[in-house]
C-alpha positions in Angstrom: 13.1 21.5 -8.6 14.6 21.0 -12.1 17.2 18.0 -13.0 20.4 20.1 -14.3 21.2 17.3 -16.6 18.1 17.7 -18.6 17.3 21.5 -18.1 15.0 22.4 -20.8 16.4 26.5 -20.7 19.9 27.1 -21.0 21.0 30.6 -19.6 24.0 31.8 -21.4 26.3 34.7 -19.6 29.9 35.3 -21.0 31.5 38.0 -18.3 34.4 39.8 -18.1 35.2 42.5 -15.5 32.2 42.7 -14.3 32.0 42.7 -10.3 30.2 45.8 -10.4 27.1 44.0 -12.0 27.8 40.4 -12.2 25.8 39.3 -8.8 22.4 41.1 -9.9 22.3 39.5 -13.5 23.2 36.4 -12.0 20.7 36.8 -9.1 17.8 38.1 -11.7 18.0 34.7 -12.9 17.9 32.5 -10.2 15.1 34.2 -9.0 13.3 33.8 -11.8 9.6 32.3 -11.5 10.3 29.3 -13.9 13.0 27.2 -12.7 13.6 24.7 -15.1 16.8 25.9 -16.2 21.0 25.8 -16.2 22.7 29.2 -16.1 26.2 28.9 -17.9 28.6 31.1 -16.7 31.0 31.9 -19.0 34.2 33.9 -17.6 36.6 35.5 -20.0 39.8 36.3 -18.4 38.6 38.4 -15.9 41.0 40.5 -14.1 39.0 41.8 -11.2 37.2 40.1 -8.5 34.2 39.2 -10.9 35.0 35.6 -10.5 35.0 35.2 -7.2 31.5 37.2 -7.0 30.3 34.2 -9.4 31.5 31.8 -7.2 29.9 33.1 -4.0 26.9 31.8 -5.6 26.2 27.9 -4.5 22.6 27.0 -6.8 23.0 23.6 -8.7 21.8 25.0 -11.7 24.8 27.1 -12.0 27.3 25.6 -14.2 30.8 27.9 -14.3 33.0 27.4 -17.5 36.4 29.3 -16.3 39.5 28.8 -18.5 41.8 31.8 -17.6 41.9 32.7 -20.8 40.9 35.7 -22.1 38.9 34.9 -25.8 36.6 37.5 -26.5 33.0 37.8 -25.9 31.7 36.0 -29.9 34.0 32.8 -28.6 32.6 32.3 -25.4 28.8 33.1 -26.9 29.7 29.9 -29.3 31.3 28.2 -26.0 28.0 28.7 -24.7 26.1 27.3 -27.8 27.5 24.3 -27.7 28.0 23.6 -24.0 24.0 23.8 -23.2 22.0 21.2 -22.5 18.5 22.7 -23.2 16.2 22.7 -25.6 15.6 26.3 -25.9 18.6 28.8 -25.4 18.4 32.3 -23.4 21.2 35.3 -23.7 21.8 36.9 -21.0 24.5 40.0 -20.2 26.7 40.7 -17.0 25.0 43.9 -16.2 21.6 43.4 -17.5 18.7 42.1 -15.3 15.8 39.8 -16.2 12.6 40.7 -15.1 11.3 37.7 -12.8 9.0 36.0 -15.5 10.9 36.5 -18.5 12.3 32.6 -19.2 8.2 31.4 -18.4 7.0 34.0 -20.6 9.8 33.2 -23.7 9.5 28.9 -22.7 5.4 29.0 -23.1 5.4 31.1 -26.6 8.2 29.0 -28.0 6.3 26.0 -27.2 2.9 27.4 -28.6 4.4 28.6 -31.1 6.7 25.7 -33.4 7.2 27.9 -36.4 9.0 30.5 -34.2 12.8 30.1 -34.0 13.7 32.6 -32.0 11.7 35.5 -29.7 12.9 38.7 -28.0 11.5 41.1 -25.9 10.6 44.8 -25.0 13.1 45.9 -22.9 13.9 49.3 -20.4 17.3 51.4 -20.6 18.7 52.4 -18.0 22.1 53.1 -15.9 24.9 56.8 -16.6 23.9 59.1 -18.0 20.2 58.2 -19.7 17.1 58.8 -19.0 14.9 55.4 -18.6 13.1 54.2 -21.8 10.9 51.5 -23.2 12.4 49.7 -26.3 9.5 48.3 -28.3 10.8 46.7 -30.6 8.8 45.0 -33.5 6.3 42.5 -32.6 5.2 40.2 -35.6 8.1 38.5 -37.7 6.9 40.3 -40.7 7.4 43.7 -38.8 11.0 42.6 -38.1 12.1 41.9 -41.3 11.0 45.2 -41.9 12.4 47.0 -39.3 16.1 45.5 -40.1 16.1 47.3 -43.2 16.7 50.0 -40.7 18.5 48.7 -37.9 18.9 45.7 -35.0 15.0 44.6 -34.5 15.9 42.5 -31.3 17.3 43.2 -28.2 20.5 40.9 -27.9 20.1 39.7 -24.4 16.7 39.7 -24.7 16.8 36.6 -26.9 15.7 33.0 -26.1 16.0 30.9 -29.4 16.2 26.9 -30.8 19.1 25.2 -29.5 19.8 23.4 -32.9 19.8 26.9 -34.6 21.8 28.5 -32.4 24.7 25.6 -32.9 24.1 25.2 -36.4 24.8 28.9 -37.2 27.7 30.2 -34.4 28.3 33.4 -34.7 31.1 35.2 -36.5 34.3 37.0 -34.6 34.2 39.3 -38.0 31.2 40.6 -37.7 32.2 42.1 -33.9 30.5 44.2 -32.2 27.1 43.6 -34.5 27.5 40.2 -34.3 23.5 39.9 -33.3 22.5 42.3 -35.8 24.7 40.2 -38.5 23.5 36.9 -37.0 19.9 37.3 -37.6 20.3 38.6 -41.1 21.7 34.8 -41.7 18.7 33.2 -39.4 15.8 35.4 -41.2 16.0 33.2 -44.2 16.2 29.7 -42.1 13.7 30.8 -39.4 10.7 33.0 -38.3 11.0 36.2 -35.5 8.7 37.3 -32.6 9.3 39.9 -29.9 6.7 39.6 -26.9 5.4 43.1 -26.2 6.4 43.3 -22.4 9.3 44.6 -20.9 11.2 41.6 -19.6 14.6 42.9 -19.3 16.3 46.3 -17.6 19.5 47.0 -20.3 21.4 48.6 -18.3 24.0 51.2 -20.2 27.2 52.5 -18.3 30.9 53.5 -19.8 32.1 50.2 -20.4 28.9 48.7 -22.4 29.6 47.3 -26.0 27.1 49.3 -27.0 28.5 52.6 -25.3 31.8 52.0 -27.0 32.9 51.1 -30.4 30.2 53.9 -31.8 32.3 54.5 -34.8 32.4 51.2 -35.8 29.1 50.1 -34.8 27.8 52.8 -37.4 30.0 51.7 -40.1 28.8 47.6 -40.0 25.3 49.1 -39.2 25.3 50.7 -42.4 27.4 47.7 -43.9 24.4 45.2 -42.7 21.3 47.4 -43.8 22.7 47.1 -47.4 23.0 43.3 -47.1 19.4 43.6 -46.2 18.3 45.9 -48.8 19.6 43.8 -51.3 18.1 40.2 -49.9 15.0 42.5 -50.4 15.8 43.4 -54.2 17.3 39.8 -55.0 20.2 41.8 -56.3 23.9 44.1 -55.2 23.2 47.5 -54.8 25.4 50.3 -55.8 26.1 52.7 -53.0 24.0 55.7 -54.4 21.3 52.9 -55.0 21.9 52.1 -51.2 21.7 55.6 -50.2 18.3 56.1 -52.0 16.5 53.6 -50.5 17.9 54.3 -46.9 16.6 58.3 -47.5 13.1 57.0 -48.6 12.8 54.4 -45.4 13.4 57.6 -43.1 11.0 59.3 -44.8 13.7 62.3 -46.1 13.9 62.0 -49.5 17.0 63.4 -51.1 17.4 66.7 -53.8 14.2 66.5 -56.1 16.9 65.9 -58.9 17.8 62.0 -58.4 13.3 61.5 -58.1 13.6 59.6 -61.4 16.5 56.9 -60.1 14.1 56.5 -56.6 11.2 55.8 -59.1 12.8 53.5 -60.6 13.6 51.9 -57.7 10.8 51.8 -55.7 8.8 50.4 -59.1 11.6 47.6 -58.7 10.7 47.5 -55.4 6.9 46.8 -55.5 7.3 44.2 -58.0 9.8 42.1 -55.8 8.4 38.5 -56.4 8.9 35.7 -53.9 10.7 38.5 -51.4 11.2 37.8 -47.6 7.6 39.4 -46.6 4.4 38.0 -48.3 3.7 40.4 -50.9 0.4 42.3 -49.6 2.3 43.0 -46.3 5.6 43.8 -48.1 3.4 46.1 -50.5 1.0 47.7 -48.1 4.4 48.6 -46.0 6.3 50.6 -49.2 3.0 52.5 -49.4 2.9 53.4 -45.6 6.2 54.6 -45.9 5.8 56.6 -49.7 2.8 58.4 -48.2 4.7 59.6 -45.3 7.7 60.2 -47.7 5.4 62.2 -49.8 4.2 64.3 -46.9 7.7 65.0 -45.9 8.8 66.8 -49.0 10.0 70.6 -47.8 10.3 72.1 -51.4 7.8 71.2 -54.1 8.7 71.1 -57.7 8.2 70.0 -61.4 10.7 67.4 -60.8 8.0 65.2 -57.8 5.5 64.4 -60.5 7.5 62.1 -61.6 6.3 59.8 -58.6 2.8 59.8 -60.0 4.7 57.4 -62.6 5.4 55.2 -59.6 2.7 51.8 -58.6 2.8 53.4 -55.1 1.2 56.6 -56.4 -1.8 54.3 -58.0 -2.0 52.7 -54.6 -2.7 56.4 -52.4 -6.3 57.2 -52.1 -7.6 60.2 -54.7 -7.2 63.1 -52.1 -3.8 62.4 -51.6 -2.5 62.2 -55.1 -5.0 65.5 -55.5 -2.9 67.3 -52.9 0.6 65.8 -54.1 0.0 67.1 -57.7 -1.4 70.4 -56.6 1.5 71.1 -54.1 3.6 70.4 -57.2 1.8 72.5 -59.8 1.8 75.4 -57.5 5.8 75.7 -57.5 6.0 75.5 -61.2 9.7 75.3 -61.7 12.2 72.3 -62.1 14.5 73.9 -59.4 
């Protein structure tokens, strides 16, 4: 049995209102195969019987942080931060449930693995309304620096990261209800990723989830994050139809044949990025994956897509596929 006054995982839960869940998310952990943990509960003000479900429970590892007051979930995360004990940090949400060897699986890669500061996992959906589904999320820290040019590459409570990163960079009421997604854009330059490719954690989604509500906004400071990305890529602000550009070439639909020339300037920018978050070959070997599929996707062929053949990624395709770009060009020969 583990000494609560030296855990080395800290469990962190913030809840509020949540006696319809509370007791399996709490339970998930307990009964997890590696015990050598504290499980911070974190309560927020709640104003149904969710607190006296969390008392019910009588483990020592449990440690319950109850203030009456009602702060808002980025507070008590922080709360959290800096009241563990552990060496290693796990999130953990008031309706999710952790698999039984998720902390021995996250505790024996953080320890194998130094350079990693922080490690997620797969995870399932499930709950109203949705049909159950395997996130896989990126694996290899190179993947997920990739991946957030497009959107959140880690499951939030699916995280277990470095105590002293966690408290050195809290994270920010402002950047509400993404303030994972905004979080790790700040740690990617201070720390390396991994997500372990087994499902370790059952999401579950219902009306009241964070991420079931607040959709408007969410899309806004998604969009509002995946520029800050973009332009840590490119080492420079980007305007908005700059912005726009790149986000049509990552999804592979590339915009009216007419702006080709500002993408191709762009993605020559692009290619010659030096000293850029992903090791050059990988970052370069990834802009060609996506301009071949980009290339492929093109609905109307025209004049006006040769000018991609002026591109370094063109250079980079093998010979038949910059054959059958030109000729699929060629034969459409207009500039409409």
């Amino acid at each position: 049995m583990p000494t609560n006054s030296s855990p080395l995982v800290s469990v962190v839960l913030p809840f509020y209102n949540a006696e319809a869940f509370v007791s399996d998310a709490i339970s998930s952990i307990l009964n997890q195969s590696y015990t050598e943990f504290e499980l911070i509960l974190l309560n927020d003000g709640s104003t149904d019987t969710s607190l006296e479900r969390v008392q019910a429970f009588t483990d020592s590892r449990i440690r319950l942080i109850n203030d009456s007051a009602n702060r808002g979930l980025v507070y008590r995360l922080n709360q959290g931060m800096v009241e563990a004990r552990g060496k290693y940090i796990a999130r953990m949400d008031a309706d999710d449930i952790s698999e039984p060897e998720r902390l021995r699986e996250q505790v024996t890669f953080l320890q194998a693995n130094p350079q990693i500061g922080m490690v997620g996992t797969w995870f399932r959906i499930f709950g109203d309304d949705v049909s159950s589904s395997v996130i896989k999320t990126p694996i290899l820290h190179d993947d997920i620096l990739f991946f957030m040019l497009k959107g959140n590459p880690m499951g939030h409570p699916t995280i277990m990261a470095r105590r002293e990163l966690m408290v050195a960079y809290p994270y920010r009421q402002s950047d509400y209800p993404l303030e994972d997604y905004y979080l790790w854009t700040r740690l990617a330059r201070r720390t390396r990723f991994a997500n372990l490719d087994k499902v370790l954690l059952q999401y579950r989604v219902h009306a009241a989830s964070i991420s079931t509500g607040h959709k408007q906004e969410q899309e806004i400071r998604n969009n509002q994050i995946r520029q800050l990305v973009w332009e840590w890529f490119m080492q420079r602000p980007l305007h908005a139809v700059e912005f726009e550009l790149l986000s049509s070439f990552y999804r592979g639909d590339l915009p009216d044949s007419r702006v080709v020339e500002h993408l191709r300037k762009l993605l020559n920018e692009l290619y010659c990025i030096p000293n850029g978050p992903i090791e050059g070959d990988v970052w370069r070997r990834k802009l060609l994956q996506k301009f071949t599929r980009a290339l492929r996707h093109i609905t109307h062929y025209n004049l006006h897509w040769l000018q991609f053949c002026r591109t370094h990624l063109f250079f980079r395709l093998p010979v038949y596929e910059q054959i059958h770009f030109v000729g699929k060009c060629l034969l459409n020969k207009t500039y409409a």
